[in-house]
N, C-alpha and C positions, 0 to 999 in steps of 0.2 A: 441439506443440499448446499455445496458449496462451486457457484459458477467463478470457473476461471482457478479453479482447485490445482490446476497443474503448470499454473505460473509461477512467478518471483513468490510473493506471500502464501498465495492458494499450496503452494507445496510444502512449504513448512507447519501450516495450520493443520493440512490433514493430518499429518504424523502427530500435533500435538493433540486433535480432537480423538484422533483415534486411538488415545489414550487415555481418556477419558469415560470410568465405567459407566457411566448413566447413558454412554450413546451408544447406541446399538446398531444402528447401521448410518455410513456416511456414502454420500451421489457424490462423485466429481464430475462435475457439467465442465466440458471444455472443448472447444471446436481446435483444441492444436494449431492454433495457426501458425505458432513461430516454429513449428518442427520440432518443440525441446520434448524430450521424453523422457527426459530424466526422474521426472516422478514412479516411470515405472522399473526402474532400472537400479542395478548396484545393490552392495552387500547390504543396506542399512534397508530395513525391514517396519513397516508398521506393525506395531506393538498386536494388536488384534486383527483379525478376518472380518472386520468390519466395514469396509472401505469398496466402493462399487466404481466404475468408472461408466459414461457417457459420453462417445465424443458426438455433439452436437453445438450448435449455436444457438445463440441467444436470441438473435433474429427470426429464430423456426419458433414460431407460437405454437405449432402442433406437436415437438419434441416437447416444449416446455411442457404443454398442458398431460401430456402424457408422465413424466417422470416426477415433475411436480406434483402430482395429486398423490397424497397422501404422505408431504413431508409435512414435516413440525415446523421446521426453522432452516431459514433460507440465509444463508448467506452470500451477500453478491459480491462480487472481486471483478468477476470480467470485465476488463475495460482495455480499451486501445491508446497504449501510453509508449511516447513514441521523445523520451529524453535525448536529444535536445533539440527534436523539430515537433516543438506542441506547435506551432504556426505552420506546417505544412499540409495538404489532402484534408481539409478542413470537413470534408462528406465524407472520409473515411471516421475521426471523431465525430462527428453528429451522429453517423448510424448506428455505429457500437454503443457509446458513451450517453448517447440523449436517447434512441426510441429502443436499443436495445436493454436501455433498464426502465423504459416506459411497455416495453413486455414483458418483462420480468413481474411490476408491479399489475396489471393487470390480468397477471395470469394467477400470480400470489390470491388476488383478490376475486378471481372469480371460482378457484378449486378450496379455497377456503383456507392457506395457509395461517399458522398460529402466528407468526413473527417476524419479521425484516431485519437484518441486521444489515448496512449497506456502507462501503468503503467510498467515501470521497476525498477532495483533498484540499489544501489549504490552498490550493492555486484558484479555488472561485473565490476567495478576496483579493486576487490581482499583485497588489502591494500592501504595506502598510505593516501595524500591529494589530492585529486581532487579539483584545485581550481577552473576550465573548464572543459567543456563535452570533450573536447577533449587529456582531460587525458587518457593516455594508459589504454585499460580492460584487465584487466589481473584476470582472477576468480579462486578462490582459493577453488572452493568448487562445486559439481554438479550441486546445483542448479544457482550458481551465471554462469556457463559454458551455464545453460541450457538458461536464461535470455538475455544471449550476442547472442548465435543463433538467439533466438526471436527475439533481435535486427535487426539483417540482415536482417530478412524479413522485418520490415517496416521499415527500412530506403531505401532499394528499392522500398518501394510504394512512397517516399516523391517526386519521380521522378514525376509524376501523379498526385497526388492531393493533400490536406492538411493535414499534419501529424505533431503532438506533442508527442514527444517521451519523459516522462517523468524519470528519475531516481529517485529513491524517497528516503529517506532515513528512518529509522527503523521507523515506526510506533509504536505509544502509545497511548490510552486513551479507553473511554467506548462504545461500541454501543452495541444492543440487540445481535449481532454474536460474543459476546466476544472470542478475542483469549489471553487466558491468557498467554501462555508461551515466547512472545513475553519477552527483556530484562527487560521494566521499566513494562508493566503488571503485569510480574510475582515476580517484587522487591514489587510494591506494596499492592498485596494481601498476599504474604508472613509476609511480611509489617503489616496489618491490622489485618490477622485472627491469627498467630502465636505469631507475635512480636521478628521475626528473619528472619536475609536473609544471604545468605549466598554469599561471592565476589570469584569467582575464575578466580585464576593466576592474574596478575599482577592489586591492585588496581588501579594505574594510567593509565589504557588502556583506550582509549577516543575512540567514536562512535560519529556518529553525530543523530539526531529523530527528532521529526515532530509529533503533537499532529494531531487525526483523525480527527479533528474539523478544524484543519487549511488546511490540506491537500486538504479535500472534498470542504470546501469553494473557492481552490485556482483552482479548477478544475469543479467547475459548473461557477463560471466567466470566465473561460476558453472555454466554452462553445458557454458564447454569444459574444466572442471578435474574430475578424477577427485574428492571427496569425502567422506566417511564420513556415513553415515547416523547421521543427530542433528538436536538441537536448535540453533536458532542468535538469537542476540539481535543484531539492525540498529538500528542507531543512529547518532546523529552529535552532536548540541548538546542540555545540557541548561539551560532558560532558564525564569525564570519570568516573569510577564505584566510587571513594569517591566523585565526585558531587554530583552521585545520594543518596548518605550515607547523606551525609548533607543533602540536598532536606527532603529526608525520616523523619531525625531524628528534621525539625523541624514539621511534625504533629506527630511523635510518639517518644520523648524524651526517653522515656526508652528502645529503639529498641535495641537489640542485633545483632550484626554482626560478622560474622564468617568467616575468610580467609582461603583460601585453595589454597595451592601450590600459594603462594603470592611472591613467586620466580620467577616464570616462568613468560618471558617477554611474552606477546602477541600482532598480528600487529595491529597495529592502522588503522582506515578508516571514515575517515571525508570529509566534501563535503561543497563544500560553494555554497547556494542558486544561481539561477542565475539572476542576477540584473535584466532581463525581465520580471521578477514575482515578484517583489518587490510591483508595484502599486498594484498588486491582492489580496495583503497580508490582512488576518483584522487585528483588532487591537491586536498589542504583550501583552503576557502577560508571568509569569515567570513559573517555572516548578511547586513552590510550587502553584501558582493559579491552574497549570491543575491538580495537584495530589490532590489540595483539593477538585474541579470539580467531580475527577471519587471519592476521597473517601465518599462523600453523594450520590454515586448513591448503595453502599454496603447497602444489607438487613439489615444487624444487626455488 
């Protein structure tokens, strides 16, 4: 079961689990809320007739416990991620993001599921380096508050059965549920269709990202490999805003770049991979490979 299967990530995973012989039927739990349906549409096909759809919420404990029972392995995605207003509708994060995977977990726990796999992100340690999961959370923004709640609940499930609590770090690249607004998406379609982008507050603020392609890969192997119930830090590159200026400007040499309020410091939040996903990893490859990757996937 894969909740939130027909979002950004949730879309590209099914295609890659459903390729995957050892699984035999995959749930996409999704209440649709952003309207995108592109999961169900267009010439690219999942591999097998394995793949089921649900449109329901995660807030409905009586869908859950109905479709829930008698899965293996849950993977949770759903959440309400809202780049660049995590500080706005602070109840809209709470109910998704904190009691919406606090039913998830209790539903896991009472139909007797075999495994959690659950997608967080590095925004509950706030700022800082996270060189370990068990660097202090400290979230500096609604949604990154709302994620750490979320936490709590399955880390009390890992008491019980098998949990991988992922932290993930900024997502980038192409799937059919593009989310542009994302940092390096929306550098490089700004990028491509304009031929300007725009850096605010301090060029050298460093984030750390994670192309969509490596994430999903590193989490359908995860899949078929036995585990230990923990914390885990996902990661790949960590870059600040004139990295990705270079990156940019070697496919679009003429790019224009425009600072604003290039004064104002802002905090740094990098994460370093955790060496127990290292074997998972596929093969590296550099930022200018993944930005040439999504710019052939552009219409015109």
């Amino acid at each position: 079961m894969v909740t939130g299967g027909a979002g950004y990530i949730g879309n590209e995973l099914v295609y890659r689990l459903s390729a995957e012989p050892g699984i035999k039927d995959i749930l996409v739990y999704d209440n649709l809320c952003k309207g995108n349906y592109n999961l169900f549409t267009g010439l690219r096909k999942v591999p097998t007739n394995n793949v089921r759809f649900i449109q329901a919420d995660i807030l409905d404990s009586r869908s859950l416990r109905k479709y829930m029972d008698g899965v293996d392995v849950v993977i949770h995605l759903a959440a309400k991620v809202e780049t660049p207003f995590a500080d706005q509708n602070a109840h809209d994060f709470e109910q998704t993001n904190h009691w919406g995977t606090a039913e998830i977990v209790y539903t896991a726990e009472e139909v007797g599921v075999q495994r959690l796999i659950y997608l967080s992100s590095q925004s509950v340690y706030g700022h800082g380096e996270a060189s370990a999961a068990d660097h202090p959370r400290v979230p500096d923004s609604y949604y990154g508050i709302s994620k750490m709640r979320g936490e709590d609940h399955v880390i009390r499930l890992m008491e019980k059965i098998p949990v991988q609590l992922i932290r993930c770090a900024n997502v980038y690249g192409y799937s059919k549920n593009l989310r542009v607004e994302t940092p390096v998406n929306q550098m490089i379609f700004d990028a491509h269709f304009t031929n300007r982008i725009a850096i605010h507050g301090s060029p050298e603020h460093k984030q750390t990202h994670i192309s969509v392609y490596r994430l999903v890969e590193v989490m359908a192997r995860m899949v078929n490999r036995e585990m230990e119930s923990d914390v885990y830090n996902m990661s790949h590159r960590k870059m600040s805003s004139l990295d990705m200026v270079d990156a940019l400007k070697e496919l679009y040499p003429c790019l224009e770049t425009i600072f604003v309020d290039q004064h104002i410091p802002l905090r740094d939040l990098t994460m370093e991979c955790d060496e127990r996903l290292q074997e998972m990893l596929p093969e590296d490859t550099t930022m200018v490979e993944d930005l040439v990757k999504f710019q052939e996937l552009f219409t015109f």
